[in-house]
C-alpha positions in Angstrom: 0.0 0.0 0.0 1.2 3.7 -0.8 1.8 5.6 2.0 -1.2 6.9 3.4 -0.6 9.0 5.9 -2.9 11.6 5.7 -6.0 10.0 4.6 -5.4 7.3 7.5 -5.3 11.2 9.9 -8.2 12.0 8.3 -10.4 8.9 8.8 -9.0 8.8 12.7 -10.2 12.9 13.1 -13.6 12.2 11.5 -14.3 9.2 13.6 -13.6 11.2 16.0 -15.7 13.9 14.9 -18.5 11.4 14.1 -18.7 9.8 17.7 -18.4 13.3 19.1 -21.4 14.2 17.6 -23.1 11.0 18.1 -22.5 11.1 22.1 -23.7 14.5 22.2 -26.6 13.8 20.5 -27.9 11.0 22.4 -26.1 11.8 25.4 -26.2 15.3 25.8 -26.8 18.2 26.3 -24.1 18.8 29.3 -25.1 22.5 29.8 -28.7 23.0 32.0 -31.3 24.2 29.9 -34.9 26.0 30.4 -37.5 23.2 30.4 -39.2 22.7 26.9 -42.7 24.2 28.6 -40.8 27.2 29.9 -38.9 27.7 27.0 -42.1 27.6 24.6 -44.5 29.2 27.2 -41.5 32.2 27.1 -41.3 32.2 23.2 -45.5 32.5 23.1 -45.7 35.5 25.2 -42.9 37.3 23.7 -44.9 36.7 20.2 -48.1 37.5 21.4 -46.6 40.6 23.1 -44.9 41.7 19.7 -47.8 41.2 18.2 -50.1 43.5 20.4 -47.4 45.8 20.4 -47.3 45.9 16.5 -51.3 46.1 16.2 -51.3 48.9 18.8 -49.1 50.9 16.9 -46.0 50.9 19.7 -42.7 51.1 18.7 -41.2 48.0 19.4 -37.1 47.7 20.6 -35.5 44.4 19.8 -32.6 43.3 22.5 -29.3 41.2 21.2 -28.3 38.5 23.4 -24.8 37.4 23.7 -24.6 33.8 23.2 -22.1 32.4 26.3 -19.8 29.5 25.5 -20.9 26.5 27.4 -20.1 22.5 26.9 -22.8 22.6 24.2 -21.7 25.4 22.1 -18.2 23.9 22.4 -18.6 20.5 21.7 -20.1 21.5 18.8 -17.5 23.8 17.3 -15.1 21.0 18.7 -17.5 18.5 16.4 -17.4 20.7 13.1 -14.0 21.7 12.7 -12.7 18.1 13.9 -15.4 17.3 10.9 -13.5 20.1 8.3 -10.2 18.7 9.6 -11.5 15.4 8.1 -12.3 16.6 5.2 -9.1 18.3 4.7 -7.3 15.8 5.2 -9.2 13.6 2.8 -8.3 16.3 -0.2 -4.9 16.2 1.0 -5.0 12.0 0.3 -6.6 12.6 -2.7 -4.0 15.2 -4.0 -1.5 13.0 -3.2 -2.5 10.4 -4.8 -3.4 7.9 -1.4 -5.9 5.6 -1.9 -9.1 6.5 -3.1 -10.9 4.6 -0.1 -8.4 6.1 2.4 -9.8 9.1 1.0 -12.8 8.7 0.5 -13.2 7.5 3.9 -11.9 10.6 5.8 -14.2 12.3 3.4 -17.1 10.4 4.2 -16.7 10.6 8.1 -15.9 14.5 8.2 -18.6 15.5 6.1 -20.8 12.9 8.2 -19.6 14.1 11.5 -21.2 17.7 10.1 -24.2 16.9 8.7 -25.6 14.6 11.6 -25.3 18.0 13.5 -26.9 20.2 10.7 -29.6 17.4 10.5 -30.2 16.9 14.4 -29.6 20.7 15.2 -32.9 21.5 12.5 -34.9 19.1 13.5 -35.0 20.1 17.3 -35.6 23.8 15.8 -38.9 22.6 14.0 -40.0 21.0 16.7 -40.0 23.9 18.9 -41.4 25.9 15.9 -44.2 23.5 16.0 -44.6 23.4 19.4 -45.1 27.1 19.5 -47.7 27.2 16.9 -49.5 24.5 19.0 -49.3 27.0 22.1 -50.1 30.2 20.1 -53.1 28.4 18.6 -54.5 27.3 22.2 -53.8 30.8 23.3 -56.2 32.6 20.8 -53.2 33.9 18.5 -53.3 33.2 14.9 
């Protein structure tokens, strides 16, 4: 076999990157969190609020919220660039002429490592965008 050094780096980072995102899937999250109720009942009020505001003609001032870094927000920037290191590496084996399955394997794993948190992290978001509909609709709103 050629030597395959950086395609063999890449497929060891992405399945890395891959479990990382696995265990905080399913295992996570490590930061507390608002419950679900709280967090929806919140979101409705604020809506309904606007909304009142809006028809009443009020002038309405919109607040930013620094995000804080906590085990969540980290493991996931840990998970995506462990995930684009993957990939990097996989171009690298590929440039180089490695093995196309070495290559193909980092490529696989990094890019998988990312999308499983793309896929997971928009899923949870339209659940809570369904979940406030639900609430808004038993409220009155909409």
């Amino acid at each position: 076999m050629k030597n395959s050094k950086f395609g063999f780096i890449g497929i060891g980072i992405g399945a890395a990157a891959l479990l990382l995102a696995l265990v905080h899937s399913w295992a996570g999250p490590f930061s507390p969190k608002p419950a679900l109720e709280t967090l929806v009942a919140d979101k409705a009020a604020a809506i309904r609020s606007a909304t009142l505001d809006t028809i009443n003609g009020k002038a309405r001032t919109y607040e930013t919220t620094n995000a804080t870094w906590d085990a969540d927000r980290i493991t996931q920037l840990v998970t995506a660039v462990l995930g684009g290191l993957a990939f990097i590496f996989a171009v690298l084996s590929f440039v180089l002429k490695e093995p196309n399955r070495v290559s193909g394997g980092a490529a696989v794993l990094g890019v998988s490592a990312i999308a499983f948190q793309f896929i997971a992290m928009y899923a949870m978001a339209l659940l809570v965008v369904i979940l406030i509909a639900v609430v808004l609709s038993s409220l009155g709103v909409g």
